[in-house]
N, C-alpha and C positions, 0 to 999 in steps of 0.2 A: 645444830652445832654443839651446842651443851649437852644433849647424850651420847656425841661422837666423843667430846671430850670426859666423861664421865666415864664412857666406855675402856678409852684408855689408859682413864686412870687405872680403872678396874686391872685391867688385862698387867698393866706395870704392876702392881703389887702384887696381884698373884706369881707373877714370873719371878717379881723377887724374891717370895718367900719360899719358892719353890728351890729356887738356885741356892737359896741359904740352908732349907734342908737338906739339901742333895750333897752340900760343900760337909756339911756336921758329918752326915753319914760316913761320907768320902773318912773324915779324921776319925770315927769311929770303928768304920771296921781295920783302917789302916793301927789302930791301940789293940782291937781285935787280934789281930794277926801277929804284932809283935808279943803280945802276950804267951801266943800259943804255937811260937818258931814259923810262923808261915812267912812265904815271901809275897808281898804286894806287887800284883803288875796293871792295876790300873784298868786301862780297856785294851790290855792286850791278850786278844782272846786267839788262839792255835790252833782249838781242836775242831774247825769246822762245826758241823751239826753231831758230832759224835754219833749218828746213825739213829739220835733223837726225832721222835717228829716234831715234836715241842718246839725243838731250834728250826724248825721249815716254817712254821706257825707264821700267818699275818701276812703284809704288806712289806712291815720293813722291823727289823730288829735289834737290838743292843745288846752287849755283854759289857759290864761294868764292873770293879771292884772286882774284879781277879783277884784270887789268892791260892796258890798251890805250895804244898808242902808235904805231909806227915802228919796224921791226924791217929794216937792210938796207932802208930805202927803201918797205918792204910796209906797208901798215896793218893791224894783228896787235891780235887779240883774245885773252887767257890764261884759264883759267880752270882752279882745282880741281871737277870735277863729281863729283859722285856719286849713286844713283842706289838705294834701298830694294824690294828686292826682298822680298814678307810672302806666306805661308803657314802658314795658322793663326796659332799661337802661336811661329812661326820665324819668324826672317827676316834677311837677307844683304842688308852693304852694298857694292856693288861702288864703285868710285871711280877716275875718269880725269884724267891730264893736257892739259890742247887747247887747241890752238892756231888760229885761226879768223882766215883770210885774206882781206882785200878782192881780188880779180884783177881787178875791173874788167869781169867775166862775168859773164851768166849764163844758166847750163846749162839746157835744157828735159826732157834727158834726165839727170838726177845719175847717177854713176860713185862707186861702195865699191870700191874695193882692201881686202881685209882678208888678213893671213898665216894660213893653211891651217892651221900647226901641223904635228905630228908625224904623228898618224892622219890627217890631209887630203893633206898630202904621200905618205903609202905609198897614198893610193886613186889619187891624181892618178899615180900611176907603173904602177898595179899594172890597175885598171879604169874609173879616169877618174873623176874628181869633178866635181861642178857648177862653172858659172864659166864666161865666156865666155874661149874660147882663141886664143891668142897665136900668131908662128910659134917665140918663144924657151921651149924647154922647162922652161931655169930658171924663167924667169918663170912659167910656168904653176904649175912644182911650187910655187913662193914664194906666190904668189897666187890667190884666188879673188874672181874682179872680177864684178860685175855692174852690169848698167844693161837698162835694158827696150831700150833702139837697138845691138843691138851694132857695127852698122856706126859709130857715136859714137863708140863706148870706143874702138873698134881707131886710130880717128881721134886720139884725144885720147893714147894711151898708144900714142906711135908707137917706133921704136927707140933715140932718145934718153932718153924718158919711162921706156920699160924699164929701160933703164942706172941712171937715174936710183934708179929706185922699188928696185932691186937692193942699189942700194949702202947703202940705209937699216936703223937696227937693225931687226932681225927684229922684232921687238914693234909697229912703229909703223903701223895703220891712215891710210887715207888714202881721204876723200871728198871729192870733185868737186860741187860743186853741192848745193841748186840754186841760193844765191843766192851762196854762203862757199866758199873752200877750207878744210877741214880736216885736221888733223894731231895725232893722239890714241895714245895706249897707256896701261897702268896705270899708275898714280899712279906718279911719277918723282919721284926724287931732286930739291933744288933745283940739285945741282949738275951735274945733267946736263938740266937745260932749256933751256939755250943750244941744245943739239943738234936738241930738237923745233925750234924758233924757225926755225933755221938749214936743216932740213930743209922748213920748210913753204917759207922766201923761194925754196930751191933749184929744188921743184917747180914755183911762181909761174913762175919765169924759163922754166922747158925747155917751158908750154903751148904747145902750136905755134898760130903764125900764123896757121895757116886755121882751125884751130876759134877763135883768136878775133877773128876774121873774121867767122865764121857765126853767132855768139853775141850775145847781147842784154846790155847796158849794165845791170851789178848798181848797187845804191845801196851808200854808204856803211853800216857799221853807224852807230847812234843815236848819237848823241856823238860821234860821233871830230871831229875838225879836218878 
């Protein structure tokens, strides 16, 4: 009886402190967004999976903290996602920051940049990891990029684009297509979400010319202006 009740003590305060960070955040990114002309919509989320796998991801899913506006001129979708990963009587919530770009594209082939990490990097040096290759070795070690055309990728992530996807924190994924650009890592601070924002407008600007030339005219997401 006494580690029944101990237990839920336990499980009460964790919920509570959970419910209370999650309320801060809520008022956080909502001073966020006023700050920076965004409009706040809560968990009203529109754009389905946006052709993302990341939103098929899991068991069961959340989009939270919507914020759509104008970011640097781009049309920028926000979102806290996360994503219930259950086995058995376990189960793991993973959760991301994203940021989701109109570019006015769209891709036939989508493009994942994702960072290799530690053990992907010693393969990528040591006997070669999957991932279509670059001629920059950084980039290769940083990166494991796929897309089914790689004659696309190598088009699309040309030597400016490398520069580019380099300079970004380590942490930050980046998909191409097929309708959105996206721009994601784990759950981030409020105070360093400018950076995502700022990294997606960056990539927007360095797409080159001819692949958006060769590309097909994306739509807006649902709502926007």
């Amino acid at each position: 009886m006494v580690v029944f009740v101990l237990f839920f003590v336990v499980f009460a305060v964790v919920a509570g402190v959970s419910y209370l960070v999650g309320q801060q955040r809520i008022r956080d990114i909502a001073t966020f967004a006023s700050a920076h002309g965004l409009t706040t919509l809560g968990s009203d989320w529109d754009m389905g999976d946006g052709g993302f796998s990341l939103f098929d991801a899991g068991n069961r899913r959340y989009w939270r903290n919507v914020l759509r506006g104008q970011w640097n001129g781009l049309p920028v979708t926000f979102c806290d996602y996360s994503y219930v990963v259950s086995d058995g009587k376990n189960q793991s919530t993973i959760s991301f920051s994203n940021v989701i770009a109109t570019v006015g594209v769209e891709w036939m082939s989508p493009v994942t940049c994702s960072p290799r990490g530690v053990i992907g990097a010693l393969a990528e040096k040591s006997v070669g990891a999957p991932g279509i290759k670059f001629e920059s070795i950084e980039f290769n070690d940083r990166f494991d990029v796929q897309c089914s055309d790689g004659t696309f990728a190598v088009e699309l992530i040309d030597a400016q684009m490398i520069e580019t996807l380099l300079a970004l924190d380590p942490s930050y994924h980046v998909v191409f297509g097929p309708l959105y650009l996206m721009v994601y890592a784990h759950r981030q601070q409020v105070a360093e979400l400018g950076a995502l924002f700022d990294a997606a407008a960056l990539i927007a600007q360095r797409i080159p010319a001819m692949v958006r030339a060769q590309s097909e005219s994306a739509p807006p997401p649902p709502g926007a202006a």
